[in-house]
C-alpha positions in Angstrom: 7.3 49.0 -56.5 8.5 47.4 -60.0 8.6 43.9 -61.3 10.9 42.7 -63.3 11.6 38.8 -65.0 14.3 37.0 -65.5 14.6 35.0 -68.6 16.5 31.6 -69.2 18.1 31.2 -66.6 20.6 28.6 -66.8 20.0 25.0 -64.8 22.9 25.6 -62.8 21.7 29.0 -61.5 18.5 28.1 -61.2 19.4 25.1 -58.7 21.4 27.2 -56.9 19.0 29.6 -56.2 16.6 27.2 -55.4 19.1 25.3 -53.0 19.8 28.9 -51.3 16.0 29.3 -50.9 15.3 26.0 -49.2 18.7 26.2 -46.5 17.5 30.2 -45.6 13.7 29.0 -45.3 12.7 32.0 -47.8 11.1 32.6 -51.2 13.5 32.5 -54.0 12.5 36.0 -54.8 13.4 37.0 -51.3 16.7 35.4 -52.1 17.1 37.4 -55.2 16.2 40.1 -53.8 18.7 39.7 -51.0 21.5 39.1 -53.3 21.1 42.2 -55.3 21.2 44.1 -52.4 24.3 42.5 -51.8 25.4 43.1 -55.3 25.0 46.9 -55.5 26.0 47.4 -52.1 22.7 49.1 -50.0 21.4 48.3 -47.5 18.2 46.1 -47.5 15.2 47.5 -46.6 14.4 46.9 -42.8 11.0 44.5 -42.8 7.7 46.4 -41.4 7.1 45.1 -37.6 4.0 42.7 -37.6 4.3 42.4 -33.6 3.5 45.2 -30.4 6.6 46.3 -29.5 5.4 49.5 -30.1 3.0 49.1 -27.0 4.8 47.0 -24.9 6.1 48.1 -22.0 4.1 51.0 -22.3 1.6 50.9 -19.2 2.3 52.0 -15.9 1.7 49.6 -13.0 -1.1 51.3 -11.7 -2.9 50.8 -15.0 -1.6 47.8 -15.2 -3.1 47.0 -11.6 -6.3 48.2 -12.8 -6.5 46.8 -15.8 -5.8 42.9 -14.0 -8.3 43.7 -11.7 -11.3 44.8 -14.6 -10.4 40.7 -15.6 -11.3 39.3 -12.3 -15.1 38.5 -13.6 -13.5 36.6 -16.2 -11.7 33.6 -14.2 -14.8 33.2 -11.9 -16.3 30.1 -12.9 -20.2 29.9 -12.9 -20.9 26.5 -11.3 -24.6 26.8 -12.3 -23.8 26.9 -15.8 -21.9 23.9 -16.4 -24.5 22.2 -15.1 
């Protein structure tokens, strides 16, 4: 992926960009980016998934069942070792 930089840029751009940057909550050179997207007409690039949605839902309940079940130890509470 390339670089590039911008040089003097006026005040009033600047500003602008900066304002745009702080109302949308992203980097300026997201907002850049964004708008030369916009500009050229394509599509931005979709953002890569940080989450699991590519799991979820993906267990049966039977192996949900078990899997619940394998946690059981886990919420007893030892009284002898809070002592």
């Amino acid at each position: 992926m390339k670089s590039i930089t911008i040089y003097k840029l006026d005040d009033k751009l600047a500003d602008k960009l900066e304002q745009l940057s702080k109302d949308m909550g992203l980097s300026q050179n997201k907002i850049i980016k964004k708008l030369l997207y916009q500009a050229l007409n394509m599509d931005e690039e979709p953002a890569p998934k940080r989450d699991l949605s590519c799991v979820m839902g993906s267990w049966s309940q039977p192996e949900f069942d078990e899997f619940e079940s394998s946690l059981s130890a886990f919420k007893e509470i030892d009284e002898d070792l809070w002592r």
